[in-house]
BANU-325240 format. One record per residue (C-alpha): residue in three letters; residue number from 1; x, y, z. Coordinates in Angstrom, 3 decimals. Layout:
<nodes>
+------+-----+----------+----------+----------+
: rest :  nr :       c1 :       c2 :       c3 :
+------+-----+----------+----------+----------+
:  ALA : NUM :        X :        Y :        Z :
...
+------+-----+----------+----------+----------+
</nodes>
This chain:
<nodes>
+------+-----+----------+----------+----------+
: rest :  nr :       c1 :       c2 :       c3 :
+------+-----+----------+----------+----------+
:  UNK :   1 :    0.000 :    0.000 :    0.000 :
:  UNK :   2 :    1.528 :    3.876 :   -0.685 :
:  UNK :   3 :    2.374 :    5.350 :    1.828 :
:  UNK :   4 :    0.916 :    9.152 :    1.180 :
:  UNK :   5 :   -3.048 :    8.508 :    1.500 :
:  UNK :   6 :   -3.432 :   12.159 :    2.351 :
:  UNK :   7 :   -6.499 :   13.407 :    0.235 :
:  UNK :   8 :   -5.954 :   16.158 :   -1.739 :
:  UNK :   9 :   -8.054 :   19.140 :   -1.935 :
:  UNK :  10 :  -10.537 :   19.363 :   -4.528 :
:  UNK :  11 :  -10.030 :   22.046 :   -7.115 :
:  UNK :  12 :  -12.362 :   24.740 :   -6.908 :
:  UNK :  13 :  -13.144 :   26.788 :  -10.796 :
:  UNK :  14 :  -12.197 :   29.469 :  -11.178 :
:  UNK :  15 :  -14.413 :   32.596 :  -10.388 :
:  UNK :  16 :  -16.133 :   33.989 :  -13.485 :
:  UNK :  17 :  -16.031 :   37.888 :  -14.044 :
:  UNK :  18 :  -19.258 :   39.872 :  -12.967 :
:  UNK :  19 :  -21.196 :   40.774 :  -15.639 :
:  UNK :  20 :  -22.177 :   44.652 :  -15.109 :
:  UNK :  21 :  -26.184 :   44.773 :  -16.498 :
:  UNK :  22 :  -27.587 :   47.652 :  -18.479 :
:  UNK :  23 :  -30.141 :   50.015 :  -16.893 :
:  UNK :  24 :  -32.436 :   48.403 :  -19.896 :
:  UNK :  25 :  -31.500 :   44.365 :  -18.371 :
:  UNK :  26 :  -32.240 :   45.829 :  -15.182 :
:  UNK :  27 :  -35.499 :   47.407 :  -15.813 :
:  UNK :  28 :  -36.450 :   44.594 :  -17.806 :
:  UNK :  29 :  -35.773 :   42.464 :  -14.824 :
:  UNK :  30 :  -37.870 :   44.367 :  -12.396 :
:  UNK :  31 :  -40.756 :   44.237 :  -15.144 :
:  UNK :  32 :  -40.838 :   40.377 :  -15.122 :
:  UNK :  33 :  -40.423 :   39.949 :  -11.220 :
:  UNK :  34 :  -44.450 :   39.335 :   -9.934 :
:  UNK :  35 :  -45.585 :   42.216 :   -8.025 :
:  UNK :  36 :  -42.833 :   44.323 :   -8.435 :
:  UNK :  37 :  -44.126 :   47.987 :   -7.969 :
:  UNK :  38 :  -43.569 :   50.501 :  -10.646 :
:  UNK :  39 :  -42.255 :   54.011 :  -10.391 :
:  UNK :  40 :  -45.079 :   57.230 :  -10.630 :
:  UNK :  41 :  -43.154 :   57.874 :  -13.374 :
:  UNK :  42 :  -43.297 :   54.433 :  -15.025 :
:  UNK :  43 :  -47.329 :   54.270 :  -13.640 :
:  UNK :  44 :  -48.070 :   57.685 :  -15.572 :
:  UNK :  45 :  -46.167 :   56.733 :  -18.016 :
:  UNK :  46 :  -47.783 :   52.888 :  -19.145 :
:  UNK :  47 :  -50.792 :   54.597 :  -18.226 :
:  UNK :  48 :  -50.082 :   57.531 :  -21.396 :
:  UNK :  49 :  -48.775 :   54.855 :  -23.611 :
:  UNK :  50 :  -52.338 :   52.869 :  -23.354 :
:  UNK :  51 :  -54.378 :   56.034 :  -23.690 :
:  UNK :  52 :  -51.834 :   56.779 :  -27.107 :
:  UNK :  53 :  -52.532 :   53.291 :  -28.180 :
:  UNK :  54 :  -56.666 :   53.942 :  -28.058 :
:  UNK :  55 :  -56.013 :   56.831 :  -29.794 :
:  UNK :  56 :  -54.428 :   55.881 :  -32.742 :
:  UNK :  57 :  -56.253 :   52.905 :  -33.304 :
:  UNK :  58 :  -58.945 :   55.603 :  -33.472 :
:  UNK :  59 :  -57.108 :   57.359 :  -35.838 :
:  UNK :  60 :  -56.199 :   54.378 :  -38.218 :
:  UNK :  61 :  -59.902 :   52.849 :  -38.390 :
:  UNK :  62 :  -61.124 :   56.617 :  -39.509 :
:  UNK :  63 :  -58.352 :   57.743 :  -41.117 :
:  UNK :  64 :  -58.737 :   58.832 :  -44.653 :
:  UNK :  65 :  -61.875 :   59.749 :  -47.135 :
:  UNK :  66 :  -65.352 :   57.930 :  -47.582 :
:  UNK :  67 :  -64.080 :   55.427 :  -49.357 :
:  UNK :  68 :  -61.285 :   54.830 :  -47.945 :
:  UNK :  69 :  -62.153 :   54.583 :  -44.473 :
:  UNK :  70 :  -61.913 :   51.234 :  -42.455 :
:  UNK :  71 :  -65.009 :   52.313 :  -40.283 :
:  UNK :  72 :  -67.989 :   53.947 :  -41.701 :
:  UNK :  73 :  -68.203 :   57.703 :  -40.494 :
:  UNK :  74 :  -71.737 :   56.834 :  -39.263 :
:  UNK :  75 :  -70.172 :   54.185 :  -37.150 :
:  UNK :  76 :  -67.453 :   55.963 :  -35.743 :
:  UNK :  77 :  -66.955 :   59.303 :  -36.556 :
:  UNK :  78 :  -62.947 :   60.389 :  -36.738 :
:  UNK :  79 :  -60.845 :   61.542 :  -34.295 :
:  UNK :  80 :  -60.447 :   65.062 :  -35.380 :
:  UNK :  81 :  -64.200 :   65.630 :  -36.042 :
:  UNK :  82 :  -65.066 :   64.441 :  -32.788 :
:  UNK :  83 :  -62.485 :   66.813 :  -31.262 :
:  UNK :  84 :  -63.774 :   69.557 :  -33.604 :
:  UNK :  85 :  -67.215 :   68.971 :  -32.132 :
:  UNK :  86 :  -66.759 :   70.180 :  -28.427 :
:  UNK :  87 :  -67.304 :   73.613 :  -29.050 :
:  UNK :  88 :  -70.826 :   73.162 :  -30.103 :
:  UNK :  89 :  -71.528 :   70.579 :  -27.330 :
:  UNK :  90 :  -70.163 :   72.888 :  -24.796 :
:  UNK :  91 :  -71.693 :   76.109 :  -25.889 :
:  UNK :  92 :  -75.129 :   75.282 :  -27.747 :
:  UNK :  93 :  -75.887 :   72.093 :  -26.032 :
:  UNK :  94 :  -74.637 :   73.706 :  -22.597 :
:  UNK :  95 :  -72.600 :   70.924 :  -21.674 :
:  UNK :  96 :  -71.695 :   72.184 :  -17.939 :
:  UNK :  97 :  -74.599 :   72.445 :  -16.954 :
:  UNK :  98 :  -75.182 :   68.769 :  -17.685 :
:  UNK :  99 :  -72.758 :   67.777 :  -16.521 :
:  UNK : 100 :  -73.210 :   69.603 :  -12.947 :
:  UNK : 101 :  -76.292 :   68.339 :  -13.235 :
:  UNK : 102 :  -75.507 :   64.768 :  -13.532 :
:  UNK : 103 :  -73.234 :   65.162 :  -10.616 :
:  UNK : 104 :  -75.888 :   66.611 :   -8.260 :
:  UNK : 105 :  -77.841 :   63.802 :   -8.881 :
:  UNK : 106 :  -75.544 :   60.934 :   -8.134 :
:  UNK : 107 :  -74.198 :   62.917 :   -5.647 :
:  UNK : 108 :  -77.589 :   62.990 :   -4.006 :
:  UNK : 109 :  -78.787 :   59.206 :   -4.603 :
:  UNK : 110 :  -75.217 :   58.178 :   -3.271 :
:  UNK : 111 :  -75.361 :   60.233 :   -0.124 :
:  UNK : 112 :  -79.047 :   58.589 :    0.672 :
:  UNK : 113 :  -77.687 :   55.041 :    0.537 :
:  UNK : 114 :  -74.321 :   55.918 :    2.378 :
:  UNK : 115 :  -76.301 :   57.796 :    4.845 :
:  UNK : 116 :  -78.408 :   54.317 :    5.326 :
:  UNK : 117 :  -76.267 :   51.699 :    4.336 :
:  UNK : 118 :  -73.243 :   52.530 :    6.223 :
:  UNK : 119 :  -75.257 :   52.439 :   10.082 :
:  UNK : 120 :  -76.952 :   49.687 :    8.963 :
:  UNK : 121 :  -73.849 :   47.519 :    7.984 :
:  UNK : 122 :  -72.024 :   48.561 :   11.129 :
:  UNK : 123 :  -74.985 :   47.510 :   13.272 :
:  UNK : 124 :  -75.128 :   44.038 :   10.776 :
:  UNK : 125 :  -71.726 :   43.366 :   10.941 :
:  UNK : 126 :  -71.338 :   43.628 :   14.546 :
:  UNK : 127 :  -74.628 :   41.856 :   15.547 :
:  UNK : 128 :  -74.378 :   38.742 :   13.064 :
:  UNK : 129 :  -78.555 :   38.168 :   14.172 :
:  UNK : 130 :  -79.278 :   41.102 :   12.027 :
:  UNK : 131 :  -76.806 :   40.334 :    9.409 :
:  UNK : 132 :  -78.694 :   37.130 :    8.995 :
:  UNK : 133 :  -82.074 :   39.255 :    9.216 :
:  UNK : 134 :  -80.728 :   41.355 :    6.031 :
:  UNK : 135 :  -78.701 :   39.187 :    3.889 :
:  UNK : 136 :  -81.451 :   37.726 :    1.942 :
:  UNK : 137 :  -82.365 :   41.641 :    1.123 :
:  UNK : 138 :  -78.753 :   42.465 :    0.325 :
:  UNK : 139 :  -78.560 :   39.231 :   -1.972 :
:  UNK : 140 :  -81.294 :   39.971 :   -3.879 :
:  UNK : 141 :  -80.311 :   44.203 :   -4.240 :
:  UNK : 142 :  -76.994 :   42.987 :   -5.512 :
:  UNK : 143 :  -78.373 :   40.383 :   -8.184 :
:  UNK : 144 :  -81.389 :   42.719 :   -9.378 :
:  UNK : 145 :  -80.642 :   43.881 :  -13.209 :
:  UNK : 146 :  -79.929 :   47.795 :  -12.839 :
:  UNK : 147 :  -82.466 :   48.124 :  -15.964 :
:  UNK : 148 :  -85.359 :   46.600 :  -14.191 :
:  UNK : 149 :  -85.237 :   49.124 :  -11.316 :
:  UNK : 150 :  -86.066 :   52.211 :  -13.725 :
:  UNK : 151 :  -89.557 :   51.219 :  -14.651 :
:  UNK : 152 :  -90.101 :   50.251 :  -10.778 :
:  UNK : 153 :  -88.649 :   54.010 :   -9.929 :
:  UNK : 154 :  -90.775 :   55.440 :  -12.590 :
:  UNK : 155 :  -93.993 :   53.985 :  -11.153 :
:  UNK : 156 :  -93.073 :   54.644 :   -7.037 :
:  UNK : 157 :  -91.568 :   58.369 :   -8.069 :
:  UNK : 158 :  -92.687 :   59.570 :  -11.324 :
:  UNK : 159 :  -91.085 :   61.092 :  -13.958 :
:  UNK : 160 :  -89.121 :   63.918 :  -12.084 :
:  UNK : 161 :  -85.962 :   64.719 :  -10.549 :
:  UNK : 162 :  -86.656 :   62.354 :   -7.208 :
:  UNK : 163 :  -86.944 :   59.779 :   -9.562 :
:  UNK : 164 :  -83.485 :   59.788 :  -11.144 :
:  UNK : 165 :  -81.858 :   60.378 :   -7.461 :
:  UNK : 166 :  -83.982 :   57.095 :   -6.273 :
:  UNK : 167 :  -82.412 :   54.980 :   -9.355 :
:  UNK : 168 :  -78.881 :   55.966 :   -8.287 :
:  UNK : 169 :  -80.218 :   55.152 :   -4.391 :
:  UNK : 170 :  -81.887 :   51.958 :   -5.355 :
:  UNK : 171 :  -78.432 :   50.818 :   -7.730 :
:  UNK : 172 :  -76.214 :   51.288 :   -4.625 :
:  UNK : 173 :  -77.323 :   50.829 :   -1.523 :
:  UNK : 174 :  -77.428 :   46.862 :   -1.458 :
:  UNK : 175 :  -73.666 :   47.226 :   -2.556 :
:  UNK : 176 :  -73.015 :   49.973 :    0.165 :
:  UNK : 177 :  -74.448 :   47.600 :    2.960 :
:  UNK : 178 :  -72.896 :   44.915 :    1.559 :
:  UNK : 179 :  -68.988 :   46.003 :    1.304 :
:  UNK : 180 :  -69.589 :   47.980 :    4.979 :
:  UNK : 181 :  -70.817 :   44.532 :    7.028 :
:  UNK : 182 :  -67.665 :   42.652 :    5.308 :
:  UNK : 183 :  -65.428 :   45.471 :    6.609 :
:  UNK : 184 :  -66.525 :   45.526 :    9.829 :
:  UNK : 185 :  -66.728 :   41.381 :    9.972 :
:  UNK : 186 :  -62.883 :   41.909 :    8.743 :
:  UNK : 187 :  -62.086 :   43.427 :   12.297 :
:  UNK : 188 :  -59.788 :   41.118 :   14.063 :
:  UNK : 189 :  -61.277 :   40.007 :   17.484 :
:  UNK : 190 :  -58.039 :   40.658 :   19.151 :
:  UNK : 191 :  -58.672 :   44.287 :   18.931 :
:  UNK : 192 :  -62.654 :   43.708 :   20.371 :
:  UNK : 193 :  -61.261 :   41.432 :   23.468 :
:  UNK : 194 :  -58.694 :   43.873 :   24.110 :
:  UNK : 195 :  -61.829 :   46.040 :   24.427 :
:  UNK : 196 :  -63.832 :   44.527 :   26.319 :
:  UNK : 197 :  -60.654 :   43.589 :   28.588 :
:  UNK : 198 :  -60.483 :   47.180 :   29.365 :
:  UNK : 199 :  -63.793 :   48.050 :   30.098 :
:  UNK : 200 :  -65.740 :   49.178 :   27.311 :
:  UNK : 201 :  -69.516 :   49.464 :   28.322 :
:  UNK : 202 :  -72.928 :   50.504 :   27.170 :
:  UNK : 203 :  -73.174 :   54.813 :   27.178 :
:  UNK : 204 :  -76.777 :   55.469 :   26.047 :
:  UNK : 205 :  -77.616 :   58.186 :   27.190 :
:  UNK : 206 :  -74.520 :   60.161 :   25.654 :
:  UNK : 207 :  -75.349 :   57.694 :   22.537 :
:  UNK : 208 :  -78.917 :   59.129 :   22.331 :
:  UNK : 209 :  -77.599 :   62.317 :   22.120 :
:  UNK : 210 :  -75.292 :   61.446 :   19.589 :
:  UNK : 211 :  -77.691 :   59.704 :   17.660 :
:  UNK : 212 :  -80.034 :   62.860 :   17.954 :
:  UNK : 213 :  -77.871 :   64.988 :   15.856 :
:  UNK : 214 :  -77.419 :   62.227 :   13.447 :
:  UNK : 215 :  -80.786 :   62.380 :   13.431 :
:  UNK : 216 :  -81.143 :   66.510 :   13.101 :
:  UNK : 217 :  -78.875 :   65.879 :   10.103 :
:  UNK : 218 :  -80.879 :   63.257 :    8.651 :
:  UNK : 219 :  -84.085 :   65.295 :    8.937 :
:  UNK : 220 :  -83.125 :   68.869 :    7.795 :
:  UNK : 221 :  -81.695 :   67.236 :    4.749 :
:  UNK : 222 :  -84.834 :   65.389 :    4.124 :
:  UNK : 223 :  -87.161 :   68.168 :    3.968 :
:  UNK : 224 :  -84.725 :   70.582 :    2.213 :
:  UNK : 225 :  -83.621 :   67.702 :   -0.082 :
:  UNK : 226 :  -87.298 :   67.657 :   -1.288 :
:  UNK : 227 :  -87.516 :   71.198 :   -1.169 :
:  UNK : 228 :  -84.807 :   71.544 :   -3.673 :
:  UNK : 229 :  -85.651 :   68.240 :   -5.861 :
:  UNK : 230 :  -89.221 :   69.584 :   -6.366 :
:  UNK : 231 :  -90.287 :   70.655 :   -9.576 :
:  UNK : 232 :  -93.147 :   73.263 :   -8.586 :
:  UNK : 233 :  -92.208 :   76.432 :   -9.493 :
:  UNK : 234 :  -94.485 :   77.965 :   -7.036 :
:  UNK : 235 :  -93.417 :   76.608 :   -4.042 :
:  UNK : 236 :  -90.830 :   78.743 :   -1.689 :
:  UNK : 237 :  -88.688 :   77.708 :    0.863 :
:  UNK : 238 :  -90.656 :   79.889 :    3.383 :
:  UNK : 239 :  -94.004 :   78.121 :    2.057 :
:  UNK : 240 :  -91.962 :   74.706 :    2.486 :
:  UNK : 241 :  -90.601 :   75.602 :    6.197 :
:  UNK : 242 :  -94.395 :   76.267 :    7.278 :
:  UNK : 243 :  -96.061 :   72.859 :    5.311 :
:  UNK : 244 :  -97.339 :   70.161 :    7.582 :
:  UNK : 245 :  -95.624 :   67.676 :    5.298 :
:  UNK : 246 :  -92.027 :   69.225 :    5.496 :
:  UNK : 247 :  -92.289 :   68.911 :    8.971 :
:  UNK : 248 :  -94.010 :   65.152 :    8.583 :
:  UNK : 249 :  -90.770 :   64.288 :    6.607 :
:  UNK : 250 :  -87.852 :   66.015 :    9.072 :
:  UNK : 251 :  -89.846 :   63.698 :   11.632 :
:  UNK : 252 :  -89.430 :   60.470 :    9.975 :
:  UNK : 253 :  -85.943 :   60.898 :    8.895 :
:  UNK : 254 :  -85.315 :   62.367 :   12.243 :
:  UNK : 255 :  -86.497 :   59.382 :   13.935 :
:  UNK : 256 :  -84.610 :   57.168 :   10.835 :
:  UNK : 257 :  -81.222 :   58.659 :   11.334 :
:  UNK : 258 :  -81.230 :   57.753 :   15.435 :
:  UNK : 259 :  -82.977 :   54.840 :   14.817 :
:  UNK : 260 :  -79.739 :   53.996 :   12.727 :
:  UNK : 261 :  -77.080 :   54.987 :   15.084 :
:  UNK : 262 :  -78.056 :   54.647 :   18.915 :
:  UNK : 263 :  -76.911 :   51.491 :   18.019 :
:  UNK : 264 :  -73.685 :   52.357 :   17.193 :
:  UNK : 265 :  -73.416 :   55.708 :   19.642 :
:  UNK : 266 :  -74.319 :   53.874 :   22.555 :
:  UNK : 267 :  -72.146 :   51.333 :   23.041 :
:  UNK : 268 :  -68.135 :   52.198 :   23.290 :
:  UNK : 269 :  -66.987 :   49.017 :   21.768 :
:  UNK : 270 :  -68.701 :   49.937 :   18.433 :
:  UNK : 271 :  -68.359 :   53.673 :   18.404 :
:  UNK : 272 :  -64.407 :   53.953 :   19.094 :
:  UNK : 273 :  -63.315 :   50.057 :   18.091 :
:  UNK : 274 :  -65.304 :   48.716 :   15.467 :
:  UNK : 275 :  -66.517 :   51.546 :   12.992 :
:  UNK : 276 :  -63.159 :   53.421 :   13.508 :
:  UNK : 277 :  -61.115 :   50.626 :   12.624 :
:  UNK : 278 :  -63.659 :   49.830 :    9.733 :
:  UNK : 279 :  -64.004 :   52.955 :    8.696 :
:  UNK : 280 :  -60.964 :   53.060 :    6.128 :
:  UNK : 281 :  -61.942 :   49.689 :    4.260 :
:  UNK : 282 :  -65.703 :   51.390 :    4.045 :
:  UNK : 283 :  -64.281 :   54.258 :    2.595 :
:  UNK : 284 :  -62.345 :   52.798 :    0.006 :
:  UNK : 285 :  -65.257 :   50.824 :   -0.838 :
:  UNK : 286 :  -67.051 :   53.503 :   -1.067 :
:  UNK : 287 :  -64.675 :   55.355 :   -3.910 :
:  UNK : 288 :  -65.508 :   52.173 :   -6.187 :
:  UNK : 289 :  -69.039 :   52.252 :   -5.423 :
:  UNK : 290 :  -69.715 :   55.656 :   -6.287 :
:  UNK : 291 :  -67.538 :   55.178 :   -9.614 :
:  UNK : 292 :  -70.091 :   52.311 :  -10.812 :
:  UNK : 293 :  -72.880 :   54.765 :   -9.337 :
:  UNK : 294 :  -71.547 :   57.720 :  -12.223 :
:  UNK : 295 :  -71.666 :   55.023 :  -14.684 :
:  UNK : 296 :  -75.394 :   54.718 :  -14.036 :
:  UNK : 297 :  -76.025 :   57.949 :  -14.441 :
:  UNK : 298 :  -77.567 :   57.331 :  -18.450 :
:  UNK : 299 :  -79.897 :   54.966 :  -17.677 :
:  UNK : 300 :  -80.611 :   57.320 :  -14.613 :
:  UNK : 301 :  -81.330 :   60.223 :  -17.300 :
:  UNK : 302 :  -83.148 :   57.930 :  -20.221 :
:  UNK : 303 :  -86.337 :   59.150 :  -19.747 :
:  UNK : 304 :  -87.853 :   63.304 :  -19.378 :
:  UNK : 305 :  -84.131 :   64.534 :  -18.367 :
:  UNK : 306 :  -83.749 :   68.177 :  -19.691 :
:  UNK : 307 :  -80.201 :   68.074 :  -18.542 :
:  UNK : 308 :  -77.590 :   65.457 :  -18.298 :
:  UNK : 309 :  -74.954 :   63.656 :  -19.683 :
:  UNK : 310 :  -77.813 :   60.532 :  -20.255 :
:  UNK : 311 :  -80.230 :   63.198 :  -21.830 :
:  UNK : 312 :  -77.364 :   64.163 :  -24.209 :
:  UNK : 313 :  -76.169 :   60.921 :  -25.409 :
:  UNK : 314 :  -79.982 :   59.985 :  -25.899 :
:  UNK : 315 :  -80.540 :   63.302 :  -27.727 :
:  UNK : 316 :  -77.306 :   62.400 :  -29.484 :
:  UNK : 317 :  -78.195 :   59.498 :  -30.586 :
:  UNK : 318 :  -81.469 :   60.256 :  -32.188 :
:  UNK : 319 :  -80.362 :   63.832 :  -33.570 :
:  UNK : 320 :  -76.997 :   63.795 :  -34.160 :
:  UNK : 321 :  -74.211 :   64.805 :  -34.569 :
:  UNK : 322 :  -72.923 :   61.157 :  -33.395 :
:  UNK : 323 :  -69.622 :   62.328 :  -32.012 :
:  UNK : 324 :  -71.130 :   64.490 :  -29.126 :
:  UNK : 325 :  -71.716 :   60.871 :  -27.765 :
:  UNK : 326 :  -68.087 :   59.576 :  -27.582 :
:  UNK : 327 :  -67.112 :   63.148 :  -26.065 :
:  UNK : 328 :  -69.951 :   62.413 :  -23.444 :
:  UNK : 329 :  -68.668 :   58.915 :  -22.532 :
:  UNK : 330 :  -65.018 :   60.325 :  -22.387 :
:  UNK : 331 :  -66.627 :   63.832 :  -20.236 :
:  UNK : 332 :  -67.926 :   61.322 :  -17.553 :
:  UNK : 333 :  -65.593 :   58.651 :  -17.253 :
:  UNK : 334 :  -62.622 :   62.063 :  -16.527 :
:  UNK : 335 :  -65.211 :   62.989 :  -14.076 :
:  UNK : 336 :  -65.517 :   59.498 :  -12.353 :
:  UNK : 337 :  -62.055 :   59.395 :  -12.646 :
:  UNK : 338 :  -61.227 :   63.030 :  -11.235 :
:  UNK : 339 :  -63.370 :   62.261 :   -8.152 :
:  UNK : 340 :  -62.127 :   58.853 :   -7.601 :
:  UNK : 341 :  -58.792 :   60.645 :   -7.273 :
:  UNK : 342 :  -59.962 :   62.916 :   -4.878 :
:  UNK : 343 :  -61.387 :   60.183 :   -2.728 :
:  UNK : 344 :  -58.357 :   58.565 :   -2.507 :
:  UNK : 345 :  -56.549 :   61.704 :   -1.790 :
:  UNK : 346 :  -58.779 :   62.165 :    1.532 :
:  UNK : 347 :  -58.083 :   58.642 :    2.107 :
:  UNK : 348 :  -54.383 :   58.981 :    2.251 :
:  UNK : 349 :  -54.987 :   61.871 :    4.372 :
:  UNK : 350 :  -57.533 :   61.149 :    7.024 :
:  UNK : 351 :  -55.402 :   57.497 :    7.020 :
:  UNK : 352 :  -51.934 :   57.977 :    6.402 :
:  UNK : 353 :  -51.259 :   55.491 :    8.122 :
:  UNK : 354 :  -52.867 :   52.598 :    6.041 :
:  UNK : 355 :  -51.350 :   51.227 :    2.317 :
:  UNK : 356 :  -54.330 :   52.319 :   -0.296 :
:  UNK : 357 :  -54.617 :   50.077 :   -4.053 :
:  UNK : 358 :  -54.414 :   52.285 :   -7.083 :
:  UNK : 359 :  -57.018 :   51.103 :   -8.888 :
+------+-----+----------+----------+----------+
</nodes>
C-alpha cells in the first residue's frame, strides 16, 4: 500500500467575471419579477402609452376619405371631427350644466344610501342576528338587473328629478351595505377582546344624544332635499318651512337617522373600536361604489331629463351629430375618474397610516 493517503483538496473553478447589467436588463428584470411595484413615473407613463394606443387605433380605423375609411363615419366618426365637435356641445348644447347636473344627482342618490347603508352595515356586521335578518335583502339588491329598477322608480316616483336620485339610491345601496358589514366582519377580534378587557360598556344616554344629531342631520336634509328636488315652481322655501308635510318628513328621517345609530353611539366598543377601525376599508369601498354609481347615471337620465350627460347621449343618438356621444362617454368617465382621485386623496390623508390600491 503507498504510503501518502493524504487526500488532496478538490479544485475549486475558477471565479467567473461579474457581468455589469444595463439600466435596460435591469429594468427589464424588475418588469418580469411578480408584483414588483412601478415608479409614478413608469405608472403615468404605461398609463399615457395605453391612452396613445386607443387613440391611434382611433385614428387608423377613420383615417382617410369615404371610401377609404376602415369604419364607416356613421359608425365611428374620426378623431379630429369628434375633437372639432366640443365647441358646439359645450356652448349650444350647454354641456356644464349637464354635466353639474348629472353630478348633483348621483351625488344625491349616493349620499341617501351611504347615509343608510353605512349604520346599517355597522350595526349588521357587529350583531351577526341582524346580518342574517338582512342578507337575503342584500342578496337579492346585488343580483337585481340595474335596468329593471327604472320602470319600478318610474312607477313609485314619477317622472321627475326624485326619480333619477332614487335609481342611483336603489343601484347602490345593497352594494353599500354589503362592502360595509364585510369590513366591519374583517375586524380582528383581538382588537374587540382587548376592548372589552379594558372596560368598554354601554353609554346610552350620551349615545342618544349622539344619535339625535345624526338624526337633526338626517331630517333637515330630508325636507330641504325635497324642497330643492321639487319641480313646482311655485313653491318657496318659506311656504316649504311652514307645510305640515315638510315637517311630517324632518320627523321620519329624524327618527330614521337615530334609529340607525343609537346602536352604534351607545355602546363604546362599536363607536371607538369597530366603525373606527372599519371605517378606512368602508371608505375605500365607497370610492368604487360611487364610480359604478356615475356610470349609471344614463340609464338614470333615459327618460324626461332636460339636462344630463344621459339626456345628451340619448338626444345624441337620435339627432346627431354622433360624435357628441363619444365626447360624453369620455366627459364622464374624466369625471368618475377626477373624483375617484380625490377620494383617494382624503383617504391617504384622514389614514396615512394605512397602504391604499391604485385602482
Amino acid at each position: 500500500m503507498p504510503d501518502d493517503i493524504t487526500p488532496k483538496p478538490a479544485t475549486l473553478p475558477a471565479p467567473q467575471p461579474l457581468t455589469k447589467l444595463t439600466s435596460f436588463q435591469l429594468w427589464l428584470t424588475r418588469a418580469r419579477t411578480i408584483r414588483d411595484l412601478p415608479s409614478i413615473v413608469e405608472g403615468m407613463a404605461f398609463g399615457g402609452l395605453s391612452l396613445a394606443l386607443v387613440l391611434f387605433v382611433w385614428w387608423f380605423l377613420t383615417r382617410g376619405g369615404v371610401g377609404e375609411r376602415i369604419v364607416d363615419a356613421y359608425t365611428l366618426p374620426s378623431l379630429g371631427d369628434t375633437i372639432s365637435s366640443l365647441p358646439a356641445l359645450w356652448f349650444q348644447r350647454e354641456l356644464s350644466i349637464s354635466a353639474f347636473t348629472s353630478l348633483a344627482r348621483v351625488l344625491a342618490g349616493f349620499t341617501i344610501a351611504t347615509a343608510i347603508a353605512v349604520p346599517l352595515g355597522v350595526i349588521a356586521g357587529s350583531y351577526l342576528r341582524v346580518n342574517a335578518f338582512l342578507k337575503p335583502i342584500s342578496l337579492f339588491g346585488r343580483n337585481v338587473p340595474i335596468a329593471a329598477l327604472i320602470p319600478l322608480t318610474l312607477i313609485w316616483f314619477g317622472l321627475g328629478e326624485v326619480q333619477k336620485v332614487m335609481f342611483i339610491f336603489f343601484a347602490t345601496v345593497a352594494f353599500v351595505l354589503f362592502d360595509t358589514t364585510n369590513a366591519v366582519q374583517a375586524v380582528p377580534d383581538r382588537f374587540i377582546d382587548t376592548a372589552y378587557t379594558l372596560g368598554v360598556h354601554g353609554t346610552r344616554k350620551k349615545g342618544a344624544r349622539l344619535a339625535a344629531i345624526f338624526g337633526f342631520f338626517y331630517g333637515a336634509i330630508a325636507a330641504l332635499g325635497w324642497f330643492v328636488l321639487s319641480e313646482d315652481k311655485s313653491l318657496t322655501l318659506a311656504t316649504e318651512l311652514t307645510s305640515p308635510s315638510c315637517w311630517g318628513r324632518f320627523t321620519g328621517a329624524f327618527v330614521l337617522g337615530f334609529a340607525l345609530w343609537f346602536p352604534i353611539e351607545s355602546h363604546q366598543a362599536l363607536r371607538k373600536v369597530i366603525f373606527p377601525l372599519a371605517l378606512p376599508d368602508i371608505v375605500n369601498s365607497l370610492r368604487l361604489i360611487f364610480g359604478l354609481a356615475f356610470g349609471y347615471i344614463m340609464l338614470a337620465e333615459v327618460i324626461n331629463a332636460q339636462h344630463g350627460l344621459g339626456a345628451l347621449i340619448i338626444i345624441s343618438q337620435r339627432q346627431g351629430p354622433r360624435e357628441h356621444i363619444y365626447l360624453c362617454l369620455i366627459i364622464i368617465s374624466i369625471m368618475a375618474w377626477g373624483i375617484d382621485r380625490l377620494i383617494m386623496r382624503l383617504q391617504r390623508f384622514f389614514f396615512p397610516y394605512l397602504k391604499h390600491g391604485q385602482a
